[in-house]
MARKEKE-234549 format. One record per residue (C-alpha): x, y, z; residue in three letters. Coordinates in steps of 0.25 Angstrom, whole numbers, plus 5000, padded with zeros to 4 digits. Layout:
(atom (X Y Z) 'ALA')
...
END
This chain:
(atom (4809 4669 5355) 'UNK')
(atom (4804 4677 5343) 'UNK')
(atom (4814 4680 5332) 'UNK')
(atom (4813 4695 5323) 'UNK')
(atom (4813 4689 5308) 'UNK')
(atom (4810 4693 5293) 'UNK')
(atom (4796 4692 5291) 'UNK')
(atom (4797 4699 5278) 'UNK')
(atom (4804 4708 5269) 'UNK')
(atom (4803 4717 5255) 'UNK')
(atom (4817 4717 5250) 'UNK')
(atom (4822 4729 5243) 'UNK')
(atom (4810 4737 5240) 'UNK')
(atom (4813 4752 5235) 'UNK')
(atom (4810 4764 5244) 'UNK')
(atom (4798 4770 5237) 'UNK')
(atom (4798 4781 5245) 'UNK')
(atom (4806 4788 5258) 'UNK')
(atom (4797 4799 5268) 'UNK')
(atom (4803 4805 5280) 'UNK')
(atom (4791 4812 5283) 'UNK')
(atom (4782 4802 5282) 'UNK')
(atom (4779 4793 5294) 'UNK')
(atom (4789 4781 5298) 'UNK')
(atom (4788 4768 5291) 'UNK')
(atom (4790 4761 5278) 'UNK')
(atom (4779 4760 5268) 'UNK')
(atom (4777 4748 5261) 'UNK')
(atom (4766 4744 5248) 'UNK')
(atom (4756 4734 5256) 'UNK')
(atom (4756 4724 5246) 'UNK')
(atom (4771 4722 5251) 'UNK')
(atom (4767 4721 5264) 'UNK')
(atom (4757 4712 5261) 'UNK')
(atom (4766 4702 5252) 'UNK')
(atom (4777 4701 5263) 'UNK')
(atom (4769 4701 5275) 'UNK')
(atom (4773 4716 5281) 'UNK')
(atom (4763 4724 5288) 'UNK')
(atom (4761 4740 5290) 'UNK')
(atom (4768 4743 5307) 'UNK')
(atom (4778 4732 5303) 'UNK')
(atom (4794 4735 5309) 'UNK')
(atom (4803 4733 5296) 'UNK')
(atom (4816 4734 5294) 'UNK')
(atom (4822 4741 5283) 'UNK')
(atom (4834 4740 5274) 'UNK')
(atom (4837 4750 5262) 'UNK')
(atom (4846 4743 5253) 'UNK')
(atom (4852 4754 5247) 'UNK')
(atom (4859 4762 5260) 'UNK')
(atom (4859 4749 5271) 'UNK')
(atom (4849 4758 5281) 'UNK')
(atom (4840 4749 5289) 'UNK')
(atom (4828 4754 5296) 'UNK')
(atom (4816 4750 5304) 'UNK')
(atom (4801 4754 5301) 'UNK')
(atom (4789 4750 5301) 'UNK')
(atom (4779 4747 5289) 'UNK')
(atom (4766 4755 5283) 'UNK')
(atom (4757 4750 5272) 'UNK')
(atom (4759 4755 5259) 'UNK')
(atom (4748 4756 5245) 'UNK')
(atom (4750 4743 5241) 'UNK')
(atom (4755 4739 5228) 'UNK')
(atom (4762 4754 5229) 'UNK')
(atom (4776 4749 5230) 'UNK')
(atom (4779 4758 5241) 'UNK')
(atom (4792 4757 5251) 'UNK')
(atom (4791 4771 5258) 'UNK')
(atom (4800 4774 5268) 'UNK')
(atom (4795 4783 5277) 'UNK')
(atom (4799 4792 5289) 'UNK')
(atom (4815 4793 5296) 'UNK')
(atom (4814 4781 5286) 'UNK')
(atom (4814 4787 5275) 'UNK')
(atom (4828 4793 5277) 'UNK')
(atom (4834 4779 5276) 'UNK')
(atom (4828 4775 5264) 'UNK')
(atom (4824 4783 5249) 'UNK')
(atom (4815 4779 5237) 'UNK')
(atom (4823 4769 5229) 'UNK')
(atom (4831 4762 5240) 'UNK')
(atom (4830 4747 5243) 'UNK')
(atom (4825 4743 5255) 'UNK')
(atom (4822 4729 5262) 'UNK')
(atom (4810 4728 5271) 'UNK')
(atom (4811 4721 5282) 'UNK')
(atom (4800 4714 5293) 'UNK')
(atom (4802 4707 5305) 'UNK')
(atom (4795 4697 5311) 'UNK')
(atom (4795 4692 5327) 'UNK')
(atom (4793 4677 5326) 'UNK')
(atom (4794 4666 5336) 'UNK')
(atom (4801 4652 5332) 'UNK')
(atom (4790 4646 5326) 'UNK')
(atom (4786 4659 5317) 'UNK')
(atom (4801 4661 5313) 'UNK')
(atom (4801 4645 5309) 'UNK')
(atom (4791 4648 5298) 'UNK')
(atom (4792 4661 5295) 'UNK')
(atom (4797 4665 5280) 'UNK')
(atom (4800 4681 5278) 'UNK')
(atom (4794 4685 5265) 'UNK')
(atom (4800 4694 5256) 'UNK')
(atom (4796 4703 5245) 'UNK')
(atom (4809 4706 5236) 'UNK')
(atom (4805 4720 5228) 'UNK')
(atom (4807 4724 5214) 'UNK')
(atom (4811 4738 5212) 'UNK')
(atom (4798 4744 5212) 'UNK')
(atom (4792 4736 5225) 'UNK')
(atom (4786 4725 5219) 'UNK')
(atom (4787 4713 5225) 'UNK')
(atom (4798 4704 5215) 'UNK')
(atom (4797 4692 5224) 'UNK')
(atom (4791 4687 5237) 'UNK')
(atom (4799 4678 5246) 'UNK')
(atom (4800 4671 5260) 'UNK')
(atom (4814 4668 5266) 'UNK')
(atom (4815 4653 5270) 'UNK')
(atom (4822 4654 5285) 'UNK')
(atom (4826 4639 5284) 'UNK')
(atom (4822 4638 5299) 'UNK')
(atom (4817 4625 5301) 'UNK')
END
């Protein structure tokens, strides 16, 4: 049996930009890629803290250490520069993987730097 868990998550970083013309996706700065462990064609969920909308998309890579969380295509009309959102990948994992497995988590600053760097303890043992 596999089960769908967190693999990671960036936790309230603001909405750079929002671009209904621009192909679908969210755009994210590489180097919090990197540091949490998503990769560019990953399916993510999305929260916007500041009207409830959920939405799925999928990532691309953007210039690193640029601080950018774009919002791009239908998207965009769920989300504008400013809002809160939380960044949310998943993970198939079989009983083994899901055993050992501790989601990291970049918790933001307002400007999309990283304030701290976490893993959740599941507590399965």
């Amino acid at each position: 049996m596999f089960r769908k868990l967190l693999h990671s998550k960036i936790h309230q970083a603001v909405v750079t930009e929002a671009r209904p013309d621009y192909q679908g996706s969210l755009t994210v700065d590489a180097s919090l890629l990197e540091q949490c462990g998503m990769r560019a064609n990953d399916a993510i969920l999305i929260a916007n803290c500041e009207t409830g909308a959920r939405f799925e998309t999928y990532l691309f890579r953007g210039e690193p250490g640029s601080g950018v969380i774009g919002v791009n295509g239908a998207a965009a009309h769920l989300a504008s520069p400013g809002d809160r959102i939380i960044i949310i990948h998943w993970a198939y994992m079989d009983e083994e993987e899901s055993r050992l497995h501790e989601p990291r988590v970049l918790l933001m600053n307002s400007d999309n730097t990283v304030r701290e760097s976490i893993k959740y303890d599941i507590g399965i043992g």
